[in-house]
C-alpha positions as CSV (number, residue, x, y, z in Angstrom):
1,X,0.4,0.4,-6.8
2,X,1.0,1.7,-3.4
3,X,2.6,-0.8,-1.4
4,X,2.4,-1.4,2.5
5,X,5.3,1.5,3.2
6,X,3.1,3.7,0.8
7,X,-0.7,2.8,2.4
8,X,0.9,3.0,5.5
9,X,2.6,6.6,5.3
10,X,-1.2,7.8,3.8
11,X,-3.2,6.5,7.0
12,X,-0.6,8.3,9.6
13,X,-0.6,11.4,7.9
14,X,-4.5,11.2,7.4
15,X,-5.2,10.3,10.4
16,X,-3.5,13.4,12.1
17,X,-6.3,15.6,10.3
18,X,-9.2,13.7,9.9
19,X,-10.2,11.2,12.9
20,X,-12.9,13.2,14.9
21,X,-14.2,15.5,12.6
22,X,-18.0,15.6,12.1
23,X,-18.9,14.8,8.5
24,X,-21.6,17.5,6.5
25,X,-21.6,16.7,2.9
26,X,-20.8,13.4,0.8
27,X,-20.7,13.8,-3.8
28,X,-20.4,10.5,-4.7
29,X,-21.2,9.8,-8.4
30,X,-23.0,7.1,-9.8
31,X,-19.1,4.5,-10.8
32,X,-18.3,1.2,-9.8
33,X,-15.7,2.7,-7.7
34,X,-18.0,2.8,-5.3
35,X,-19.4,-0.4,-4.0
36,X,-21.8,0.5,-1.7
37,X,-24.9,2.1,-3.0
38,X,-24.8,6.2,-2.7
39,X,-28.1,6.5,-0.6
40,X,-26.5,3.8,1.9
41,X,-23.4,5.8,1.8
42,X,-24.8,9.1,2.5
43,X,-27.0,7.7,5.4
44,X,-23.8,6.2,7.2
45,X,-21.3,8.9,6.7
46,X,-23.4,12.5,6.8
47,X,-23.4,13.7,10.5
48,X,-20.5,11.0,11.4
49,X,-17.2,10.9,12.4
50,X,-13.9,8.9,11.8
51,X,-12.7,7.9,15.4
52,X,-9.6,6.0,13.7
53,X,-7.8,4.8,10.6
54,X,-6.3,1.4,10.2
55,X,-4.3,-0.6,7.9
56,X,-4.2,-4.4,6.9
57,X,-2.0,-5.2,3.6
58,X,-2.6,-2.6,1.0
59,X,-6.5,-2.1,2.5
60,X,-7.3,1.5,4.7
61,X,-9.9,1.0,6.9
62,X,-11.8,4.0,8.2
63,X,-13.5,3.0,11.1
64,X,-16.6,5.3,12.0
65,X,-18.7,5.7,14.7
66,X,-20.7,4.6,16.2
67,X,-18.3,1.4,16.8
68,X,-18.9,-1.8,14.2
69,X,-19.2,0.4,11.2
70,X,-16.2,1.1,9.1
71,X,-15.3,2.5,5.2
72,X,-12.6,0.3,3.0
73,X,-10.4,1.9,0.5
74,X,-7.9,0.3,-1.4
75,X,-6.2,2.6,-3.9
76,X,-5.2,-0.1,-6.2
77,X,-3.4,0.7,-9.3
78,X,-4.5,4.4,-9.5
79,X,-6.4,5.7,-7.0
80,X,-5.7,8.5,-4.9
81,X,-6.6,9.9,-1.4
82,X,-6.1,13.7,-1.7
83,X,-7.0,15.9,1.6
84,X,-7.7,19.3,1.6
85,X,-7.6,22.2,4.3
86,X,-6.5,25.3,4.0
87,X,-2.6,25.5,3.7
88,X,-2.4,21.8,4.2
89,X,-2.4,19.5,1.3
90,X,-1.7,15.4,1.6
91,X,-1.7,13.0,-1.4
92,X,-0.9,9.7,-1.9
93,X,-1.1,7.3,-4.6
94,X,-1.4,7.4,-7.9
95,X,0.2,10.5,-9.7
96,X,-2.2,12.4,-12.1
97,X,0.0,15.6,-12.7
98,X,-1.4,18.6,-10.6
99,X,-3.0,16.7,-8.0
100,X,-4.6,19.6,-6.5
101,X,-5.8,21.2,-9.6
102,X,-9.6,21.4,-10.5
103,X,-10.8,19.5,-7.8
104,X,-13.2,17.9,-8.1
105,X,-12.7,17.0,-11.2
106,X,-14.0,13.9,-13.7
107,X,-11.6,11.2,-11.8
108,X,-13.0,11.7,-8.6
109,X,-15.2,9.1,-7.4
110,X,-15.7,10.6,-3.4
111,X,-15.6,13.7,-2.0
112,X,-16.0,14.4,1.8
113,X,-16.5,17.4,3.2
114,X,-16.0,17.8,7.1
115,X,-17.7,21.0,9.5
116,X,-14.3,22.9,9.4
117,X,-14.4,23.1,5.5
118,X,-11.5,20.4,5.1
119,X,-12.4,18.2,2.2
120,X,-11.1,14.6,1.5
121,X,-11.1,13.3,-2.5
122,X,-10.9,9.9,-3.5
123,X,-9.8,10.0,-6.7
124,X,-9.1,7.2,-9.7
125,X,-8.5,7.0,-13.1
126,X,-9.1,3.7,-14.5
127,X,-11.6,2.3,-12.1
128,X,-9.5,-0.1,-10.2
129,X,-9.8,0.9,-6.7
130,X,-12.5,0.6,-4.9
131,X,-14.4,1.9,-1.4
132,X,-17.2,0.4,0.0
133,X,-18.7,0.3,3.5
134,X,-19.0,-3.2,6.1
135,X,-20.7,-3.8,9.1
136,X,-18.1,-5.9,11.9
137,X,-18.7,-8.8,10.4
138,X,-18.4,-8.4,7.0
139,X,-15.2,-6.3,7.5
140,X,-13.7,-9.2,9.5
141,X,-14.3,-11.5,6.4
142,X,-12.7,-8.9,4.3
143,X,-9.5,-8.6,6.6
144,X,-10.0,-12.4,7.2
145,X,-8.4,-13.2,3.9
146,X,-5.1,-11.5,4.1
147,X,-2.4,-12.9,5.1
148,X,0.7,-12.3,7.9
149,X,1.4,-8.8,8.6
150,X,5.3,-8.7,7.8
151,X,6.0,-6.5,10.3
152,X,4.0,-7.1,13.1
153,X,5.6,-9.8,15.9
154,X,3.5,-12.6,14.5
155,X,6.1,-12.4,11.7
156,X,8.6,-14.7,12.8
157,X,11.4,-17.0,11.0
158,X,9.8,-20.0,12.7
159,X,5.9,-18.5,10.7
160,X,7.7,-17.8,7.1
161,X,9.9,-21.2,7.7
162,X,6.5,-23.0,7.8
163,X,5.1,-21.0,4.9
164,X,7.6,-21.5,2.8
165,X,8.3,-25.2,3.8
166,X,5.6,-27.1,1.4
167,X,4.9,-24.5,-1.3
168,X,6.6,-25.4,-4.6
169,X,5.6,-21.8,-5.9
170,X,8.7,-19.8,-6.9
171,X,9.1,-16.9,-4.1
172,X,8.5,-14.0,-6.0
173,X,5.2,-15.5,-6.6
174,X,4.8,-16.0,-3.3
175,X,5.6,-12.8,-1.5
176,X,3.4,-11.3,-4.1
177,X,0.0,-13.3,-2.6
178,X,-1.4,-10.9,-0.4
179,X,-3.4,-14.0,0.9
180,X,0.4,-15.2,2.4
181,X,1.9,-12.1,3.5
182,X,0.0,-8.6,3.2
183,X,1.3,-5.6,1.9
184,X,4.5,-6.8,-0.6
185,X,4.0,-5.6,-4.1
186,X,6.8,-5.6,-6.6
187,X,9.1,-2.8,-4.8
188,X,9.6,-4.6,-1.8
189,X,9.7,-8.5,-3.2
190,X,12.8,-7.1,-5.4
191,X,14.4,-5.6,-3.0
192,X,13.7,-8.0,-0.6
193,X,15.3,-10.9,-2.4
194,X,18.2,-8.8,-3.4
195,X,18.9,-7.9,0.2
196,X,19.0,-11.9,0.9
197,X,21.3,-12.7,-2.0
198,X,18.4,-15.1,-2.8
199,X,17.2,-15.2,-6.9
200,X,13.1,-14.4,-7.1
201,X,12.6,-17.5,-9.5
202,X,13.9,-19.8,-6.4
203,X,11.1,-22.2,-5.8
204,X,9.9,-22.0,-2.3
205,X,10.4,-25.3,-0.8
206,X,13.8,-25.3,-2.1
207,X,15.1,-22.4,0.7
208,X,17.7,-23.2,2.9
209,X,17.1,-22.0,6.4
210,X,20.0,-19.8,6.4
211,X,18.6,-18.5,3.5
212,X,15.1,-18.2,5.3
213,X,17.0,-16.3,7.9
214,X,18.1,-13.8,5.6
215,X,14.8,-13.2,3.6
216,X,13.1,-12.7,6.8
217,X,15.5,-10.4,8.2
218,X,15.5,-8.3,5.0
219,X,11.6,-8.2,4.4
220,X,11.9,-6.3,8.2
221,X,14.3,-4.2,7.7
222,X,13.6,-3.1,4.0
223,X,9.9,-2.1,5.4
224,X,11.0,-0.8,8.4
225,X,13.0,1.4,6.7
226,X,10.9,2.4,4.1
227,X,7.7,3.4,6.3
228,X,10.7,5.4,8.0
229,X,11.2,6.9,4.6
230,X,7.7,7.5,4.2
231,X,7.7,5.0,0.9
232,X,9.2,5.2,-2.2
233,X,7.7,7.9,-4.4
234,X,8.0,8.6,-8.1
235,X,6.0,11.9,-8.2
236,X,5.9,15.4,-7.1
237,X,3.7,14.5,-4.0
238,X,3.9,16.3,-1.0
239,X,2.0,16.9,2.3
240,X,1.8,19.9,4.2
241,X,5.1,20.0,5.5
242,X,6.7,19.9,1.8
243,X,7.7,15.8,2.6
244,X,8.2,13.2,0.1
245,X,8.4,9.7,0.4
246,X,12.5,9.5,-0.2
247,X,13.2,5.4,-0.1
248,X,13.8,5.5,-4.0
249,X,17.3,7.0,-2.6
250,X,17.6,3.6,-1.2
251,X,16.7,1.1,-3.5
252,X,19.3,-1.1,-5.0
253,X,17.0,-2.9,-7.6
254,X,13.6,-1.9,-8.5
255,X,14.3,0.3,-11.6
256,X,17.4,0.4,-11.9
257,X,17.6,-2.1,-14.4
258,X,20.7,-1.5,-17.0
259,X,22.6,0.1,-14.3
260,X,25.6,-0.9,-12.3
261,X,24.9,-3.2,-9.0
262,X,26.2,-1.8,-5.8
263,X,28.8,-4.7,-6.2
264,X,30.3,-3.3,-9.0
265,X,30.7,-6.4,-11.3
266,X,28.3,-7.4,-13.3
267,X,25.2,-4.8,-15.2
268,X,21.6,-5.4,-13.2
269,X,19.4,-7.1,-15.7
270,X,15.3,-7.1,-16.2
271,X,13.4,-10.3,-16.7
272,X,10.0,-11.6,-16.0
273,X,9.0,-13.1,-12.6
274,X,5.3,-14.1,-12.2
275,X,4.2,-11.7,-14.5
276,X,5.9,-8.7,-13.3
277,X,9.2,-7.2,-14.3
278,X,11.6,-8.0,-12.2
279,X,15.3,-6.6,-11.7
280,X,18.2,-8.9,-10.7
281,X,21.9,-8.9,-10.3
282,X,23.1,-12.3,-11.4
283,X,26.4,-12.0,-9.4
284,X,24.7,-11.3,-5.6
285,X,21.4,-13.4,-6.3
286,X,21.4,-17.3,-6.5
């Protein structure tokens, strides 16, 4: 699943070619992909525009105009946003081989076409993402349930100190509840606790501040560096300009189970952390 580097890379690039542009035509085929019924769909986007693309967690939000009305997509497990237009191609999310090829084709749940010919495909596979349109208020309540943004200045040691202070959850559990902090998935909460020398079956209440300190400071700079990056990808995406996202160069965990650690002592092993594979070095994590 596209996590908040991922999501984050897709709304910059989109937003370069898409905010302002007058939409003509919407296919939209009958799938509980989309949420909002196709008639309603039709009648908000055709003749519309985009005037901006924001981000909270994993969620895009496409805000049209007039003001107050606004799109949600969240890719999920295998959705893709594919944009076409001319020589330039983006795509991000889930890969499917040849992105480009066929499209449409029997994955693709959207299709929006804008006056200059440029076309934007939501695609998924399995039926787990989902797009659906909200009025202010109902898109408030949707954003409403997220939690912390981990790098926005709200972030602070003092805010994850008093998150972490009563819950007895363990803390890969924890940085995994997008309801706490938005936008770690399994990348990040790996690398994340590696980074802090702190071992993801901890339980929360149990942190040391020092250790606080450390976590806090990594979750920054791990993101930071991985929008930079423009994610971690393991396909053949690229946008127009040939880019992938190249923060798998930089991971020292997540998949690299049965390998050396960076410390050189000890074989990285995989186990099971609140459901989800998990890679650990038992030397550098306590």
């Amino acid at each position: 699943m596209p996590e908040l580097p991922e999501v984050e890379t897709i709304r910059r690039d989109l937003e370069k070619y898409i905010v302002n542009k007058s939409i003509i035509k919407i296919r939209a085929p009958v799938s509980k992909v989309i949420q909002s019924p196709v008639r309603e769909l039709r009648r908000t986007l055709l003749h519309n525009k985009i005037n901006a693309i924001k981000r909270r967690g994993k969620l895009l939000v496409f805000c049209l105009e007039p003001d107050g009305q606004f799109l949600l997509i969240h890719l999920k497990m295998t959705g893709q946003l594919l944009y076409q237009e001319r020589d330039i191609r983006i795509a991000g999310g889930h890969s499917q081989g040849q992105p480009f090829s066929g499209l449409p084709n029997r994955h693709t749940r959207l299709t929006i076409t804008f006056a200059d010919g440029a076309k934007l495909f939501f695609n998924d596979l399995r039926l787990f993402a989902y797009a659906r349109l909200a009025d202010k208020k109902q898109c408030a309540a949707v954003l409403k349930r997220y939690g912390v943004e981990p790098l926005s200045p709200a972030f602070t040691v003092k805010r994850l100190t008093n998150i972490l202070r009563n819950k007895k959850k363990i803390l890969k559990a924890l940085l995994l509840d997008q309801e706490i902090i938005a936008g770690i998935g399994n990348i990040y909460a790996d690398e994340a606790c590696f980074a802090a020398g702190i071992h993801p079956r901890r339980r929360c209440h149990r942190l040391k501040s020092e250790e606080i300190k450390r976590l806090h400071r990594a979750i920054k700079k791990i993101l930071r560096l991985a929008v930079k990056k423009r994610g971690t990808t393991f396909n053949n995406y690229v946008d127009g300009l040939g880019r992938t996202g190249s923060f798998t160069n930089y991971l020292k965990v997540y998949g690299r189970a049965e390998e050396n650690c960076r410390c050189g002592r000890v074989i990285l092993t995989k186990i099971t952390v609140a459901g989800r594979g998990t890679v650990v070095c038992a030397v550098c994590q306590k």
